[in-house]
N, C-alpha and C positions, 0 to 999 in steps of 0.2 A: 495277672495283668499282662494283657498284651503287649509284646516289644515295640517301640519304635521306628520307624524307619524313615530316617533324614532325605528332604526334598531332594539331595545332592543323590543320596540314594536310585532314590524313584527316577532321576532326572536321565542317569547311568542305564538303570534299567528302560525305560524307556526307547533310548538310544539306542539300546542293542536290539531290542525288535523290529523299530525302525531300520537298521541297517540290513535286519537278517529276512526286511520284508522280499527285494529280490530275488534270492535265493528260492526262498520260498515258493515266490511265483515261478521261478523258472523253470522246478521239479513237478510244476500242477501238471492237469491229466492235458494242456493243449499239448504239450512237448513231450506226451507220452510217444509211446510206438516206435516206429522204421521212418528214418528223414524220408525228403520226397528224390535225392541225390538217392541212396541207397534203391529206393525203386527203382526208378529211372536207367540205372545201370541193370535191371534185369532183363532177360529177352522176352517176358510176355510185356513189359513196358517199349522197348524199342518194334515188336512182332518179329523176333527170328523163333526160327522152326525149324525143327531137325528136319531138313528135308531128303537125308537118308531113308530118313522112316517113312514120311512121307510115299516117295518113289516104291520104299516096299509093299506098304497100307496100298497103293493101288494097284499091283502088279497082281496080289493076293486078293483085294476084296471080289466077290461076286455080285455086289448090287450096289446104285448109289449110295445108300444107308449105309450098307456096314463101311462104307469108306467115309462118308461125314462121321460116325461113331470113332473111328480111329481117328481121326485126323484130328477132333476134341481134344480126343488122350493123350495124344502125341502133344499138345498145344500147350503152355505154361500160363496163358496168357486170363485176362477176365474176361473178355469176350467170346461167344461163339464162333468157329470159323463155318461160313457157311459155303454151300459153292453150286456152281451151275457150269453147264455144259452148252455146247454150241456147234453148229458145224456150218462152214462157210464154203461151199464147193467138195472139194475133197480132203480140206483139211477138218480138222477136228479138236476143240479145245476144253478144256476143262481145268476151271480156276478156283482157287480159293480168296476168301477174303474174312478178314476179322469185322467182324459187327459191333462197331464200336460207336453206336449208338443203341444199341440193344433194341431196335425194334425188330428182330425176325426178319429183314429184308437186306438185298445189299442195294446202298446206292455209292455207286461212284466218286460222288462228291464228297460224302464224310465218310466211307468206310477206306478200307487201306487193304488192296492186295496184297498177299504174301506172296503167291505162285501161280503159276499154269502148265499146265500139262498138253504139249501136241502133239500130235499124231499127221504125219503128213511124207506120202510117199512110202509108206511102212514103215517109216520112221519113226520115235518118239523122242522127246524132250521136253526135261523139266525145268524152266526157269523159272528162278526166284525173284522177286520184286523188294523195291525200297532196302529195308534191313537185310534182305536176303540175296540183293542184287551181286552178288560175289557169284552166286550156286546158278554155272547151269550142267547138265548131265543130257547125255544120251543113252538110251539104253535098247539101240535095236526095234525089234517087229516084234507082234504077237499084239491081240485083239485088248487083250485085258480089261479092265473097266468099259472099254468104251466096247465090246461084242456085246455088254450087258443092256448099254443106253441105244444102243442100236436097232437090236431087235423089239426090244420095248417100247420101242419106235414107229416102229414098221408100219403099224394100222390106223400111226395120225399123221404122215407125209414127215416132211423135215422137222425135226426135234429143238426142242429149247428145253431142259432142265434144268431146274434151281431148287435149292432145300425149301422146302413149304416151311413158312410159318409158324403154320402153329405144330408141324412138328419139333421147335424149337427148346418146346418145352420137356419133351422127353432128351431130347440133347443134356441139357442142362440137369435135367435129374440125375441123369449116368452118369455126365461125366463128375458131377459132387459125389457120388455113391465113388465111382473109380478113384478120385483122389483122396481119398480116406482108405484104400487098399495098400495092400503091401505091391501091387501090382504097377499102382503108379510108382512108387520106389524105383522100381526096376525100370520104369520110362528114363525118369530123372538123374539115372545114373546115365544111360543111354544117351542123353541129350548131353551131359555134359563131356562123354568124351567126344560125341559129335563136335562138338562148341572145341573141344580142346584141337580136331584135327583140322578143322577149318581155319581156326586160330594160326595153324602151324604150316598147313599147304596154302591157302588163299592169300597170308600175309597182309597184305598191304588192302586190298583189296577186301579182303573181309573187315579192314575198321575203318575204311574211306566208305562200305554200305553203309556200317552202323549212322553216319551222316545225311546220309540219304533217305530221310524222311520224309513221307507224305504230306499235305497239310492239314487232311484228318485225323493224320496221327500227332500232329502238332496241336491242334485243337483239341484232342482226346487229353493230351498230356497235359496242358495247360490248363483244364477243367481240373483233372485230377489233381493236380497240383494247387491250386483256388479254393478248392472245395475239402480239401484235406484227405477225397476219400483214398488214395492213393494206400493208405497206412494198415486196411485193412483188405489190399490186393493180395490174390493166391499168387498172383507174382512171386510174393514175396518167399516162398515155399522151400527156393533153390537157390543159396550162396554163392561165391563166385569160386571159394575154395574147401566147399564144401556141401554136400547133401542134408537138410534139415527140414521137417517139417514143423509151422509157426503155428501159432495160437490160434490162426486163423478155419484150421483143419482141424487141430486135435491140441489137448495139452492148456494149462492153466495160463493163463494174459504172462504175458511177458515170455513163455520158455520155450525152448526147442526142443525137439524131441527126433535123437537122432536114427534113422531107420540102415537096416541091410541093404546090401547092393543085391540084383540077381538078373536074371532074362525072365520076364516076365508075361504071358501071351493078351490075349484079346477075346473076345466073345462077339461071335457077328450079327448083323444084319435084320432083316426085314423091315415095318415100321410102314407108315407111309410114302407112296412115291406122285409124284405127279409131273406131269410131260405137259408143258404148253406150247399151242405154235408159234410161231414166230411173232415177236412185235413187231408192229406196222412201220413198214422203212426199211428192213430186212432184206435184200434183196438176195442173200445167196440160196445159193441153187443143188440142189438134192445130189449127192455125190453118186457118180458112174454105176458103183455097183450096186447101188438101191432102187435102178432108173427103171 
């Protein structure tokens, strides 16, 4: 014969399911993951960019390509950084910008410059934008990138360069293929003593940038944060006091998976290129010694 069990019982029981229903709900899978504070604090959520490397990636590359290919690698961020080229007289620029609308183009209004590159006088300088507005460098004369977009130039009058479109999609392939390498590793070490020497010489000035947000990147953030997708960002990749790769790249939902530091190199170039001329409105004028 089955026991008993007094209403007083069931009443008790009861109750305590009832009590332990919050609980419950507060361990279900919405409150799984990385908060959207913990993003948010990363530099592919703010857009900083070692623009060490940066400076290096274009000193070095040989072609527009391989320098959008590194400058990806270099990037922490979910977006592609695309960039385009320009020259206005005798000056000469060439900018990056995070595509954070992910359609393969950059507009002004919702995307977020990181940097620009000019050349003017034999001079060059890199300045950094928004998040990066702390960094700017000079780094002397010599052709570099821009001897490439120049000559490639030559046989359609003054130059306008930007990353084509649909080569957007081979960006994006590599750069997943590259952060699943021991190579990206070696970035990510890279960036964070970056981050740690900026931190220590720019001072004040490197966390009064971090403030200095676009309003595309305010709009970016604010979706991301709405939408929840924030939780499964490659952002989330690199700690603040420590290198980890997330569940997001490798490794079972919830763990990390800690990698070696090292120097790690690159693989270059080709791919598609395309030169357009100027948009209508344009008014500058072919520099001296291309006349």
């Amino acid at each position: 014969m089955a026991p008993r069990i007094s209403r007083v019982a069931l009443a008790v029981s009861a109750g305590s399911l009832l009590a332990g229903a919050p609980v419950l709900a507060a361990c279900g899978p919405s409150d799984s993951g990385p908060s959207y504070s913990q993003w948010a604090a990363t530099d592919g959520a703010a857009g900083r960019i070692n623009l060490d490397d940066v400076q290096q990636a274009f000193i070095e590359s040989s072609s527009a390509t391989e320098f959008e290919d590194r400058v990806n690698e270099i990037y922490e961020g979910d977006g592609l950084i695309l960039i385009r080229a320009r020259q206005d007289g005798d000056r000469l620029t060439l900018e990056g910008w995070e595509d954070l609308d992910a359609n393969n183009r950059i507009d002004n209004a919702v995307d977020d410059q990181l940097f620009a590159i000019v050349k003017e006088d034999e001079q060059h300088q890199l300045r950094g934008y928004h998040a990066n507005s702390y960094y700017h460098s000079h780094f002397g004369a010599g052709d570099f990138l821009f001897t490439y977009l120049i000559i490639s130039s030559l046989s359609r009058g003054p130059y306008y360069y930007q990353t084509v479109p649909d080569r957007a999609t081979d960006i994006r392939r590599d750069r997943s293929s590259y952060r699943g390498s021991s190579r990206y590793d070696s970035q990510l070490q890279r960036n964070r003593q970056y981050t740690s020497r900026q931190q220590t010489y720019a001072g004040s000035s490197y966390q009064d940038a971090g403030r200095n947000v676009s309003s595309g990147r305010q709009t970016y953030q604010q979706t991301q944060r709405s939408s929840g997708a924030f939780r499964s960002s490659s952002s989330l990749t690199r700690g603040s006091s420590s290198i980890s790769r997330s569940s997001t790249i490798g490794g079972s939902s919830g763990s990390t998976i800690s990698r070696s530091s090292g120097l790690g190199g690159f693989s270059g170039g080709g791919g598609r290129v395309r030169f357009q001329d100027r948009p209508p409105g344009d008014l500058a004028t072919r520099p001296a010694w291309l006349a």
